[in-house]
C-alpha positions as a Markdown table, in Angstrom:
| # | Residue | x | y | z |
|---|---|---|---|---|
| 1 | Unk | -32.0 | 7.7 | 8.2 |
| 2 | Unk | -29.3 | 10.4 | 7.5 |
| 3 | Unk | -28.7 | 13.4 | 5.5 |
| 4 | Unk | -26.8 | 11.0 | 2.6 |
| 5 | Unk | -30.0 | 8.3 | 2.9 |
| 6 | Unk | -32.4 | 11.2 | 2.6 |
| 7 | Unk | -30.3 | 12.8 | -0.3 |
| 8 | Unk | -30.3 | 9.3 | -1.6 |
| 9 | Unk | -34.0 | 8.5 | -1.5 |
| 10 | Unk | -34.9 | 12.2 | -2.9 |
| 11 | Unk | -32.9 | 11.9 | -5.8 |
| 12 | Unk | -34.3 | 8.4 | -6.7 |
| 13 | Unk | -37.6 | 10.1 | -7.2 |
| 14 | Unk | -39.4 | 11.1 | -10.0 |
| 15 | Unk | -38.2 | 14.5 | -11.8 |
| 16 | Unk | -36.5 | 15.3 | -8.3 |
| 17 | Unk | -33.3 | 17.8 | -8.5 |
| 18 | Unk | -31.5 | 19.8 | -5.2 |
| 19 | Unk | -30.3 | 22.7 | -5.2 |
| 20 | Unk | -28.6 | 24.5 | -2.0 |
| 21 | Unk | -30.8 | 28.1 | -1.0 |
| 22 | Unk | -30.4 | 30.5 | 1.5 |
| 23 | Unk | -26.5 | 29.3 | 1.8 |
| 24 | Unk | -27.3 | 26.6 | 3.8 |
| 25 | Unk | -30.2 | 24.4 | 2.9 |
| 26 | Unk | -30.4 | 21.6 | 1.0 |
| 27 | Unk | -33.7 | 21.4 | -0.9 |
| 28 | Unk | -35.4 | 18.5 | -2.9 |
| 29 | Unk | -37.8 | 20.0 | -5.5 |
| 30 | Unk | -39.9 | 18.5 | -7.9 |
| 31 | Unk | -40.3 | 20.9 | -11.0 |
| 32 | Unk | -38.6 | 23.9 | -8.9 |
| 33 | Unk | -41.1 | 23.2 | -6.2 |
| 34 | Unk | -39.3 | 22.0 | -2.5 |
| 35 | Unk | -41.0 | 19.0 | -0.9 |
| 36 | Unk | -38.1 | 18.6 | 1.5 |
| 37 | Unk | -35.7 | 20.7 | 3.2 |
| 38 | Unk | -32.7 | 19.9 | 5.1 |
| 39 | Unk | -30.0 | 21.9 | 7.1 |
| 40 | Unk | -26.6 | 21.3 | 5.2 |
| 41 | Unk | -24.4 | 21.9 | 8.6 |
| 42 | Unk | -25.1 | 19.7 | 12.3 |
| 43 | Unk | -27.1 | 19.8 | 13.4 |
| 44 | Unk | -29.6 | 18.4 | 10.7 |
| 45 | Unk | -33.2 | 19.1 | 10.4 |
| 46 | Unk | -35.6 | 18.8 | 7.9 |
| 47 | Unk | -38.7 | 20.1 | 6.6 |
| 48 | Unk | -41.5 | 18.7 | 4.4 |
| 49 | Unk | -45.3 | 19.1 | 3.7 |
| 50 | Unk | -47.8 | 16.9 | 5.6 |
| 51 | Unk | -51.5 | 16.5 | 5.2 |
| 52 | Unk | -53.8 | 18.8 | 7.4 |
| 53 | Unk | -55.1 | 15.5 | 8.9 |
| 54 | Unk | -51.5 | 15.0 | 10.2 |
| 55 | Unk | -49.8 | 17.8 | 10.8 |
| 56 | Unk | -51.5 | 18.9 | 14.4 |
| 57 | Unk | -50.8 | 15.1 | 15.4 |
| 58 | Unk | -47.2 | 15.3 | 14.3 |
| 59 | Unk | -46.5 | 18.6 | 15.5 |
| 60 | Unk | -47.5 | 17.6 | 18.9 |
| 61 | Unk | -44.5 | 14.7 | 19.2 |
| 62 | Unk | -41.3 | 15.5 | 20.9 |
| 63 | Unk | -38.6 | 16.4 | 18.3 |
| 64 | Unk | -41.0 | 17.8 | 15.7 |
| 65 | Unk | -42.4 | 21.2 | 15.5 |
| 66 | Unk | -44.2 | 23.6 | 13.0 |
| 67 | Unk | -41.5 | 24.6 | 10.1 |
| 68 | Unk | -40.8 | 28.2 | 10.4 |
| 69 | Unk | -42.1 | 30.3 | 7.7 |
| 70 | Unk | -44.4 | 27.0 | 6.3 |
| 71 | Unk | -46.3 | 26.0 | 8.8 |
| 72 | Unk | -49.4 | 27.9 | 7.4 |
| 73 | Unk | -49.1 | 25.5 | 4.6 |
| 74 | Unk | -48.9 | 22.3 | 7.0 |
| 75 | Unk | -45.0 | 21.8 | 6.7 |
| 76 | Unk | -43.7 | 20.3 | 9.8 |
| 77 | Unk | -39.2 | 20.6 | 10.9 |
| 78 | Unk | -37.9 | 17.3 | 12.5 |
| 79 | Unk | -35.6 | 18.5 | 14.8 |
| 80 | Unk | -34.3 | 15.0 | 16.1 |
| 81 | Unk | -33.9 | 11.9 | 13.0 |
| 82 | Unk | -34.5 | 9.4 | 15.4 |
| 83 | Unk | -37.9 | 10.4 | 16.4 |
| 84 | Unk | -39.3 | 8.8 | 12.9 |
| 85 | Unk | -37.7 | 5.3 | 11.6 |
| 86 | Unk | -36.6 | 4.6 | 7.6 |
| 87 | Unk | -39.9 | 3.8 | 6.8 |
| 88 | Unk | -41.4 | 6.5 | 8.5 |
| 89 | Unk | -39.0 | 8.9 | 6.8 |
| 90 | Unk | -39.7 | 7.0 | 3.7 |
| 91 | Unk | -43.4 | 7.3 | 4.2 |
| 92 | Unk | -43.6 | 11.3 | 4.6 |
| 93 | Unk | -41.1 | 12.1 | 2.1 |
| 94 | Unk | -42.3 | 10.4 | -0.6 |
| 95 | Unk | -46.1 | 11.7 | 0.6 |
| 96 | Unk | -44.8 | 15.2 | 0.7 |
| 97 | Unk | -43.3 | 15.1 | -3.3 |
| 98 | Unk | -46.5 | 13.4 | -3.8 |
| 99 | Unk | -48.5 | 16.4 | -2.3 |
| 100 | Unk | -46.3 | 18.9 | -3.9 |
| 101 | Unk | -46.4 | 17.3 | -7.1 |
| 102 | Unk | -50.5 | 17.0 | -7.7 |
| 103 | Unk | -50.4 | 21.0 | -6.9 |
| 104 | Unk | -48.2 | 21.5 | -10.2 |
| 105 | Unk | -50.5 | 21.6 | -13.6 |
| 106 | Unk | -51.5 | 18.5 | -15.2 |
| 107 | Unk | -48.9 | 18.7 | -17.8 |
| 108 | Unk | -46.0 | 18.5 | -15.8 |
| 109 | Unk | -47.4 | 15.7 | -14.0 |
| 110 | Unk | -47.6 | 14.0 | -17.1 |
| 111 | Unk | -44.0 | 14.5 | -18.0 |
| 112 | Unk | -43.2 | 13.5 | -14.5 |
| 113 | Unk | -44.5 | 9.9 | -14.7 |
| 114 | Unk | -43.8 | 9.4 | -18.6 |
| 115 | Unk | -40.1 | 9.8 | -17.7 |
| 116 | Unk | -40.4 | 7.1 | -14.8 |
């Protein structure tokens, strides 16, 4: 995976748009809320919520550490890409939209998946 692959993936998502914040972060959202976070300038990292259940485990692997300013809310910062493969980069992307997404009210959910 790279920053154009992750872009790629993001986008292909439901209701998903970017927008660039803080002048150098690229950010995924779903309905204006970010589910992943990436550096725009080398070196890349990026950001995205995990579950409770996996965030202590994942935190714990070389390359990955709490995301500053998120971790409270069990985001984690993958410093190195090749420390997860496609389908593991896949697997918590898509699971971090996910998570972000059931927090927003039931009515945008709706509108979400009606315009899948």
């Amino acid at each position: 995976m790279n920053i154009e692959a992750l872009r790629e993936f993001c986008l292909g998502l439901p209701g998903v748009t970017e927008d660039v914040k803080w002048g150098a972060d690229l950010c995924f959202l779903v309905r204006e809320k970010m589910f992943c976070v990436t550096s725009i300038d080398a070196p890349h990292s990026v950001s995205f919520k995990v579950t409770a259940e996996q965030f202590d485990e994942m935190v714990s692997r070389p390359g990955i550490i709490p995301a500053p300013y998120m971790a409270r809310n069990k985001w984690i910062n993958v410093q190195e890409w090749n420390v997860l493969n496609d389908a593991q980069w896949e697997t918590y992307v898509k699971q971090s939209y996910a998570l972000v997404k059931a927090k927003l009210p039931k009515k945008l959910q709706k509108e979400i998946e009606a315009n899948v």
